[in-house]
C-alpha positions in Angstrom: 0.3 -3.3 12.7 -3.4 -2.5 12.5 -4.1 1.4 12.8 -7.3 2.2 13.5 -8.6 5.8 13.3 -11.6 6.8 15.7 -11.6 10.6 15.8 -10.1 14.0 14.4 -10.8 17.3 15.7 -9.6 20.2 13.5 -8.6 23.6 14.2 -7.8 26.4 11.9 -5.7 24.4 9.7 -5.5 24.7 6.3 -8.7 25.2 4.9 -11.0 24.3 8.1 -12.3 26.4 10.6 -12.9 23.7 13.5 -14.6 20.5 12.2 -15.0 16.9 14.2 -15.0 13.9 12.6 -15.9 10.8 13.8 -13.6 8.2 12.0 -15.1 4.7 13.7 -15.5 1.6 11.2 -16.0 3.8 8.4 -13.8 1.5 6.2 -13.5 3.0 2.9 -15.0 6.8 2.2 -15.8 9.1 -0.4 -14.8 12.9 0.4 -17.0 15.1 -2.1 -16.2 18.7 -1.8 -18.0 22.3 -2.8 -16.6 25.4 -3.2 -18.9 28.0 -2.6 -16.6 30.6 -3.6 -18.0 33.1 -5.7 -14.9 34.6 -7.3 -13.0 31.7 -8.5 -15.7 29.4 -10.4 -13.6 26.2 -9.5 -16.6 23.3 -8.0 -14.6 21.4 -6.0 -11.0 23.0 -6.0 -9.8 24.2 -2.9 -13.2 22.2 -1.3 -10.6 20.9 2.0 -11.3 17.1 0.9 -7.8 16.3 1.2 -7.3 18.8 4.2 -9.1 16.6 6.4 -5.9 13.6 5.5 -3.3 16.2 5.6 -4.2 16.7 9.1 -4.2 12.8 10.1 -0.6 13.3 8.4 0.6 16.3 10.4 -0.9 14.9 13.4 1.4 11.9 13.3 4.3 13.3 11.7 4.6 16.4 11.5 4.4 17.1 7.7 1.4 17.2 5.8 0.4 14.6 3.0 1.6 17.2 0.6 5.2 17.6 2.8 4.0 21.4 4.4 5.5 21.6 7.8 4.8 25.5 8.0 2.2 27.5 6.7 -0.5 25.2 7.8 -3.0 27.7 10.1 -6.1 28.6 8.1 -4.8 32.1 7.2 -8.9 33.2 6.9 -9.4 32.8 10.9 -8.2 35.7 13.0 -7.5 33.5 16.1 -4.0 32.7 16.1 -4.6 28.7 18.2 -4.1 26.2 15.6 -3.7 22.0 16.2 -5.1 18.7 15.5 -6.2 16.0 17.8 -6.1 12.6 16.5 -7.7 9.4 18.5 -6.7 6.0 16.9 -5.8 2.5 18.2 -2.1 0.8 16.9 -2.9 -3.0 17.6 -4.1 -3.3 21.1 -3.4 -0.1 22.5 -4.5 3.2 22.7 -3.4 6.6 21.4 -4.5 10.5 21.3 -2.2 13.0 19.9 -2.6 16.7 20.1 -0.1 18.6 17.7 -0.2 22.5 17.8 1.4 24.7 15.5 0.2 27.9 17.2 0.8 29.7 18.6 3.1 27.8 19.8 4.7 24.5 18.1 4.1 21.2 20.4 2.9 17.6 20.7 0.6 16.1 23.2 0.8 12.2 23.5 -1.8 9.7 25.2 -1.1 5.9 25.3 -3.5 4.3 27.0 -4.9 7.2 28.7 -1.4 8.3 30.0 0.8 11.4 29.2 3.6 9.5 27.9 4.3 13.3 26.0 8.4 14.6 26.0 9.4 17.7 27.8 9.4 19.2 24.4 8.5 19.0 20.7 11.5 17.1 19.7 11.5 14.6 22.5 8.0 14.2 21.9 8.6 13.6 18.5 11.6 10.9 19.4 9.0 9.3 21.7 6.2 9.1 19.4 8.8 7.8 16.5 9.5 4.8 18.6 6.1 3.3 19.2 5.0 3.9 15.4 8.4 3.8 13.7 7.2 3.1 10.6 4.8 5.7 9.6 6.0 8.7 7.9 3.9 11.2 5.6 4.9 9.4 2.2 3.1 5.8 3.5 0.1 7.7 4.8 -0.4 9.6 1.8 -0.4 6.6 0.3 -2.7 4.5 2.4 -5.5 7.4 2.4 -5.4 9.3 -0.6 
């Protein structure tokens, strides 16, 4: 299985506000961070480098790389709509995932350009565990981090 990640869109989770990022043939990347934050004197801490592969994570399973399931909307954002979309390939074909977490929980799956999505989260979440069966948040982590 080759897994190829073309694009994230991020919003109001974790540390982001909204960001896009496009993910085609980068290969291998270094994530550099700043913390502007005046009151804490830490340069990179708290930055959202790792953010940005926690939401690949929760995207696809539901857990972030650090194994948060809850407590995941940017609590600095007044608007209460949090989800990540996720484009990638799996071999030949083609998917797009939309997981929300507010304010309401659900998951949005494309294969191919078709709704192939469950009447629900957990159905959806049966559904997507059947074409990518394998992937769950600990071998993520440990392919990007």
């Amino acid at each position: 299985m080759i897994i190829n990640f073309k694009k994230i869109i991020i919003h109001n989770f974790l540390s982001y506000g909204h960001a896009e990022l496009d993910l085609t043939d980068k290969h291998y990347c270094l994530v550099k961070g700043e913390n502007r934050g005046l009151m804490d004197n830490a340069t990179s801490n708290g930055a959202g480098k790792s953010s940005w592969s926690s939401a690949i994570c929760w995207a696809l399973t539901g857990e972030t790389i650090q194994g948060l399931s809850t407590n995941i909307k940017n609590i600095h954002i007044e608007e209460n709509l949090c989800y990540v979309e996720l484009i990638f390939s799996v071999d030949k074909d083609n998917f797009k995932i939309c997981r929300y977490k507010n304010p309401k929980s659900d998951l949005k799956i494309e294969l191919n350009g078709e709704d192939v999505s469950g009447k629900g989260i957990r159905e959806s979440e049966d559904i997507l565990s059947r074409y990518l069966p394998d992937l769950t948040s600990q071998l993520i982590a440990s392919i990007i981090i």
